[in-house]
C-alpha positions as CSV (number, residue, x, y, z in Angstrom):
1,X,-40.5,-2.0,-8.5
2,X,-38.3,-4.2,-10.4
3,X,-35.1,-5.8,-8.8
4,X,-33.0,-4.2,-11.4
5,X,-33.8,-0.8,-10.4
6,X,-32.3,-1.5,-7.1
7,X,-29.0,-2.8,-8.5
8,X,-29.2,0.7,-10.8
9,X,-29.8,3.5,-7.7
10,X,-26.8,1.1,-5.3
11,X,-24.4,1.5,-8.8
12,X,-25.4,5.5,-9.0
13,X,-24.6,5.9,-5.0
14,X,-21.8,4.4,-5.4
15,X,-20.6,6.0,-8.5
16,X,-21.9,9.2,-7.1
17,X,-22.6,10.6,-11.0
18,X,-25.3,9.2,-12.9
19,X,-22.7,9.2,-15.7
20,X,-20.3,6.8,-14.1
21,X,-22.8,4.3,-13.1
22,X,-24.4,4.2,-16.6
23,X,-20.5,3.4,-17.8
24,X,-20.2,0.4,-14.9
25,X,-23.6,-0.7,-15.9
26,X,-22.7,-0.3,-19.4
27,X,-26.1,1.8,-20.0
28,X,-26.5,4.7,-21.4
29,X,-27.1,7.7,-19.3
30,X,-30.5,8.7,-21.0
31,X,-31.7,5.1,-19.8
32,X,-30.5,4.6,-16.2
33,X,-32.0,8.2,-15.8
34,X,-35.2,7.3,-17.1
35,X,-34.8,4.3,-14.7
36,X,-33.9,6.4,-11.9
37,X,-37.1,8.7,-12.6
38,X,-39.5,5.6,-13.0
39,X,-38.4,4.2,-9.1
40,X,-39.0,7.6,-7.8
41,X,-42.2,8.1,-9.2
42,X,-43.7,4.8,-8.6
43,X,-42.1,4.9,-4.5
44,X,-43.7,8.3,-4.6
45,X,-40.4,9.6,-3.2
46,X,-37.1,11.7,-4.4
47,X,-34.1,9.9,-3.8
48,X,-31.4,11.9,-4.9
49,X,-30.4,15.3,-5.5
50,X,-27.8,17.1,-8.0
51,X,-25.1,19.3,-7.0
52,X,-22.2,20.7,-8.3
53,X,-20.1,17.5,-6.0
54,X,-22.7,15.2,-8.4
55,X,-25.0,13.4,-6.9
56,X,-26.0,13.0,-3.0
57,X,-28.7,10.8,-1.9
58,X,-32.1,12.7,-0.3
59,X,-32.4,11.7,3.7
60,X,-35.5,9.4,2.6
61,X,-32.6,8.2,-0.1
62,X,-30.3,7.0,2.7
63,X,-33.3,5.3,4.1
64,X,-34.5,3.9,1.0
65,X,-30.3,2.4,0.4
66,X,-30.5,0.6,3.7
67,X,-33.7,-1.3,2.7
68,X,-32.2,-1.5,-1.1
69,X,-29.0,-3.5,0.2
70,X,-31.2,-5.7,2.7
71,X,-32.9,-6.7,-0.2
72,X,-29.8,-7.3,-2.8
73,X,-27.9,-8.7,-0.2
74,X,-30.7,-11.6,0.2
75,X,-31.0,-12.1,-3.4
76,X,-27.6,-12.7,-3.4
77,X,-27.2,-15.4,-0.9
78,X,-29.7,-17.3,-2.8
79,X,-27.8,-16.8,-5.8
80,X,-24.7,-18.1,-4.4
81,X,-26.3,-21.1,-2.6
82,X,-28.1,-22.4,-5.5
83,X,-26.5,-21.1,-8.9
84,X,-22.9,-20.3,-7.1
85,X,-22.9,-16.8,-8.6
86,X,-19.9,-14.6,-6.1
87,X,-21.0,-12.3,-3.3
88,X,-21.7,-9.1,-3.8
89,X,-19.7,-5.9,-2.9
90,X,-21.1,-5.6,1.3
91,X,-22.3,-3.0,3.4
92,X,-21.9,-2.1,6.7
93,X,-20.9,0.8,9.1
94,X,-21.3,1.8,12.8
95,X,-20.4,4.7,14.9
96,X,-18.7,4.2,18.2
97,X,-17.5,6.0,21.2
98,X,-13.4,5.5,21.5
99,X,-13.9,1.2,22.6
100,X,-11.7,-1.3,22.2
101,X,-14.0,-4.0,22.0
102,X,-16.1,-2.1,19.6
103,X,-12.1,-2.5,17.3
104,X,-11.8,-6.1,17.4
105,X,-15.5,-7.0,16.8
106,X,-15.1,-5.1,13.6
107,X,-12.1,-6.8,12.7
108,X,-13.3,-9.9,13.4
109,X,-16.4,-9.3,11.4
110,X,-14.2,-8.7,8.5
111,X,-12.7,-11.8,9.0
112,X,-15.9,-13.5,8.4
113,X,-16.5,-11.9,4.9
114,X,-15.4,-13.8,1.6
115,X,-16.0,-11.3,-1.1
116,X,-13.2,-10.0,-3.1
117,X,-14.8,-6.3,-2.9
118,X,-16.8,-4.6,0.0
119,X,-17.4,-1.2,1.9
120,X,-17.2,-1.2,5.5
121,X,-16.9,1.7,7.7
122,X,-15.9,2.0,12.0
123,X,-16.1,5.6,12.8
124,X,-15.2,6.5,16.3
125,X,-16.3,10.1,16.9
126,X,-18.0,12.5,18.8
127,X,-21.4,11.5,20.8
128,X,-23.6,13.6,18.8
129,X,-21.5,12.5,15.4
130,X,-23.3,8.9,16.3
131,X,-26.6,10.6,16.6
132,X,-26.0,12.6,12.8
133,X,-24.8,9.4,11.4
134,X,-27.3,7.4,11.9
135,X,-30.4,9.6,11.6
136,X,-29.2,10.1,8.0
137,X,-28.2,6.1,7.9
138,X,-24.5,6.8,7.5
139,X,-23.9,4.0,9.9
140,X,-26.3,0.9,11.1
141,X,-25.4,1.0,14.5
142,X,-24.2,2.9,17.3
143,X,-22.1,2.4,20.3
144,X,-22.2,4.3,23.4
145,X,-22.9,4.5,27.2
146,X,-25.4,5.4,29.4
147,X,-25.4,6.0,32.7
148,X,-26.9,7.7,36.2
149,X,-26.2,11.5,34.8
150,X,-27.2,11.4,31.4
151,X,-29.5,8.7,31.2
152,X,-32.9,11.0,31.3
153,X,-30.9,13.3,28.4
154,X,-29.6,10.6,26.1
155,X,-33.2,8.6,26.8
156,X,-34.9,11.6,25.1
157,X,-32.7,12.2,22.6
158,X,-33.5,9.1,21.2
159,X,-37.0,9.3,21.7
160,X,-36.8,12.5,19.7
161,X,-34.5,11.1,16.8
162,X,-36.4,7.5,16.5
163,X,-33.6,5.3,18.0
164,X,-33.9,2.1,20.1
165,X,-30.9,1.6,22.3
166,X,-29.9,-2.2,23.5
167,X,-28.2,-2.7,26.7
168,X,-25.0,-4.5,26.4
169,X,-23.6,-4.9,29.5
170,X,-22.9,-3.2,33.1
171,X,-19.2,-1.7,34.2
172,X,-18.3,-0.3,37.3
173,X,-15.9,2.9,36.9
174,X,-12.0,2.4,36.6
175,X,-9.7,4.6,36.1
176,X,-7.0,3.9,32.6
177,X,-3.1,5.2,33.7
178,X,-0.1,4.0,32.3
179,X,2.3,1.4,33.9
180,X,4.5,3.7,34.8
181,X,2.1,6.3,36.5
182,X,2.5,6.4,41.0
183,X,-0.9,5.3,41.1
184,X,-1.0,1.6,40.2
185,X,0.7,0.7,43.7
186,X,-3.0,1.5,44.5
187,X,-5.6,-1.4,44.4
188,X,-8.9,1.3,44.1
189,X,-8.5,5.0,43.7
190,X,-10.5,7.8,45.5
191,X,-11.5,10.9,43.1
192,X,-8.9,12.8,45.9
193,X,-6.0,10.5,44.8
194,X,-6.5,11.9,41.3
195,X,-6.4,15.9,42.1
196,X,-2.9,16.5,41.4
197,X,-2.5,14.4,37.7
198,X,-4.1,15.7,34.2
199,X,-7.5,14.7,33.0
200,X,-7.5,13.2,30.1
201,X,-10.9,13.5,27.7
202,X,-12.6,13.0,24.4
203,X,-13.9,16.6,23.2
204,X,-17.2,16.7,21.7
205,X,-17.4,19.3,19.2
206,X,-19.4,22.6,18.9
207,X,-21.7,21.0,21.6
208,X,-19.5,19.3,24.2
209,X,-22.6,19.0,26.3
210,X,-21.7,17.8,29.3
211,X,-24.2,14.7,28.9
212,X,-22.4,14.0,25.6
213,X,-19.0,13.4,27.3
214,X,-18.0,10.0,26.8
215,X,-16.4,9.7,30.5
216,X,-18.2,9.7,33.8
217,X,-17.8,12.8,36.1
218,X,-17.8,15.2,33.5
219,X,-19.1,18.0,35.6
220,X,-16.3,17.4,38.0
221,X,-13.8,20.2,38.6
222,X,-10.4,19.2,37.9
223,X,-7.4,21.3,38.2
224,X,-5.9,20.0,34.7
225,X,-7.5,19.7,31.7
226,X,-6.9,17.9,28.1
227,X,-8.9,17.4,25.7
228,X,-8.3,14.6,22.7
229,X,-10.0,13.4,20.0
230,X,-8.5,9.6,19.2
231,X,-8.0,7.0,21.5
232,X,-3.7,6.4,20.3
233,X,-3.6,10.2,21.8
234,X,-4.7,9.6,24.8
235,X,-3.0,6.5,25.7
236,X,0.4,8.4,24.5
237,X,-0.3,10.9,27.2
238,X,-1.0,8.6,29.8
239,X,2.5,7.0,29.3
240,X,4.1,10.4,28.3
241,X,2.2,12.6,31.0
242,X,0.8,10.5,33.4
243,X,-2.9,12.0,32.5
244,X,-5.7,9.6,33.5
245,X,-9.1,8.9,32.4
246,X,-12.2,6.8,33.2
247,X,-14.1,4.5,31.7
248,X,-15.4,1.2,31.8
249,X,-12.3,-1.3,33.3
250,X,-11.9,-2.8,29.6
251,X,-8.0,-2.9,28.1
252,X,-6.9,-4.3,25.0
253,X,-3.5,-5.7,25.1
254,X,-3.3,-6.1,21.6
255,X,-4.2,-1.9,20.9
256,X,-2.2,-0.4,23.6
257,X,0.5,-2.5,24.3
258,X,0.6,-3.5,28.0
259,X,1.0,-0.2,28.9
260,X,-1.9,0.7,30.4
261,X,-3.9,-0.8,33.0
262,X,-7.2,0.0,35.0
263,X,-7.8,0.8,38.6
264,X,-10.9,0.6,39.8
265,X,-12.8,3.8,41.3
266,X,-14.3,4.1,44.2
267,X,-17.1,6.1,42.8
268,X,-20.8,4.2,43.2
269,X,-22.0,4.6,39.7
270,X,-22.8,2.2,36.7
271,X,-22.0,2.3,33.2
272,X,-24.1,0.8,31.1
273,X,-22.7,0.2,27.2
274,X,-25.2,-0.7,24.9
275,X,-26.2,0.1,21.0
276,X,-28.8,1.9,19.1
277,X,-30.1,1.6,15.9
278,X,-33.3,3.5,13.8
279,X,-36.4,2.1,15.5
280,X,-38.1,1.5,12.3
281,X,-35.2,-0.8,10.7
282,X,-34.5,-4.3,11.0
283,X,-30.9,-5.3,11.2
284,X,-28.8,-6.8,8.5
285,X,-27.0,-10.1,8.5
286,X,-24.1,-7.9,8.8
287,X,-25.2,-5.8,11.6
288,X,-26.5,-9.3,13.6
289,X,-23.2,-10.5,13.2
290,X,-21.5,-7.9,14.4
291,X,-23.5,-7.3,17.5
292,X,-22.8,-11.5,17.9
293,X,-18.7,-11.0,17.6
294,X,-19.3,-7.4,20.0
295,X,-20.7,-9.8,22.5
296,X,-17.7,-12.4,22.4
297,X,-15.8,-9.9,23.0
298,X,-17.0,-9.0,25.8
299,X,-17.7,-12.2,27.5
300,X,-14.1,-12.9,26.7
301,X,-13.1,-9.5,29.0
302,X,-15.3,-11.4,32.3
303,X,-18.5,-9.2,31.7
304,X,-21.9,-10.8,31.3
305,X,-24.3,-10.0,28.4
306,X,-27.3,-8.4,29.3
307,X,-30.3,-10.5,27.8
């Protein structure tokens, strides 16, 4: 396996036509092909497939593209150290539950990169969307919580799909209203004290397993019921409705405006937010840097990192 190769199969992913990579590489088709074919038959693996879209990488592809970048993106820190060539275009995505922390981090980890071209993805989304994403290494990383109820369900899930998940921190329950809401003359809340005001919730898809819902209580019966699927949405209907929701206590100033604050519940449980990742791979610079600026964060809200 030749380094070159590896520059050739990132161009043709990115290009997503064999045709258009040849162009950028200024190759001719016939020869990135042949290229392409030699790689797959000396890693004894297919890598991509043709369709009528172009061309999609193979799930061992995906695989094979995470290690492929690891390696480029080493080469080229040498490279710029020692014969100041520019950084190359950089790589990095995670999927999160709706966190604000799990925002700035990202944009803070932007901050820190100076290339003039890179590809960087945040995808908040659906629990099992994290799962999907990172079993065919769409994303890095994953962001979510675990706690008493879905612990023994989310613990074989990732047993099942080959993840490793890293505790972050611990959070007692709170409950996010607006400002404006009756409720914030209170100093805690009791589950009674929210029976008469909408529920506010991230839906979950086809599945919307109960052990996928990204709040606590989800088996709770409550008289009303919405379901949202951004985070800007259900702030709006705190303020406009004075809907509620739980989490984990943390507010961002910055993303909702002051409007909203947390209460906490008293409810004993503990939520524990953490990260996952594909057991058999080993982080990028990116990805370590990111989890650094995710743990900043945090400290900076009055939690403490679990070591």
């Amino acid at each position: 396996m030749r380094l070159q190769q590896l520059v050739y199969f990132e161009k043709i992913i990115e290009k997503g036509s064999i045709n258009e990579a040849a162009k950028a590489l200024f190759l001719t088709q016939p020869s990135l092909s042949n290229a392409l074919k030699e790689l797959e038959e000396e890693m004894n693996v297919q890598l991509l497939v043709r369709n009528k879209q172009g061309i999609i990488p193979t799930s061992e592809g995906r695989e094979f593209l995470i290690y492929c970048r690891q390696i480029l993106d080493q080469v080229n820190l040498l490279e710029e150290k020692f014969k100041n060539e520019p950084l190359r275009k950089q790589n990095f995505s995670v999927s999160a539950q709706h966190y604000a922390f799990v925002v700035h981090a990202f944009v803070e980890l932007l901050r820190t990169v100076h290339a003039d071209e890179y590809n960087f993805t945040l995808r908040e989304t659906e629990t099992e969307n994290i799962f999907d994403d990172l079993a065919s290494f769409k994303s890095e990383l994953g962001i979510l919580y675990l706690n008493s109820f879905n612990r023994q369900v989310m613990t074989k899930l990732f047993k099942e799909k080959g993840l490793v998940f890293t505790p972050l921190f611990d959070a007692k329950p709170h409950v996010f209203v607006s400002r404006s809401n009756p409720l914030v003359a209170k100093k805690s809340l009791k589950l009674t004290d929210l029976e008469d005001y909408p529920y506010l919730s991230y839906e979950q898809g086809e599945t919307n397993s109960f052990y996928f819902s990204e709040e606590i209580l989800s088996t709770w019966d409550r008289k009303k019921n919405i379901k949202v699927s951004d985070r800007a949405t259900i702030f709006n209907l705190m303020v406009g409705l004075n809907g509620y929701t739980i989490s984990s206590g943390i507010i961002s100033s910055e993303l909702n405006d002051d409007k909203i604050v947390a209460i906490p519940l008293e409810y004993d449980d503990v939520i524990t937010l953490g990260w996952i990742k594909q057991q058999q791979l080993e982080l990028s610079p990116l990805a370590q840097t990111y989890l650094e600026l995710l743990k900043e964060h945090i400290r900076g809200y009055g939690f403490e990192i679990i070591e």
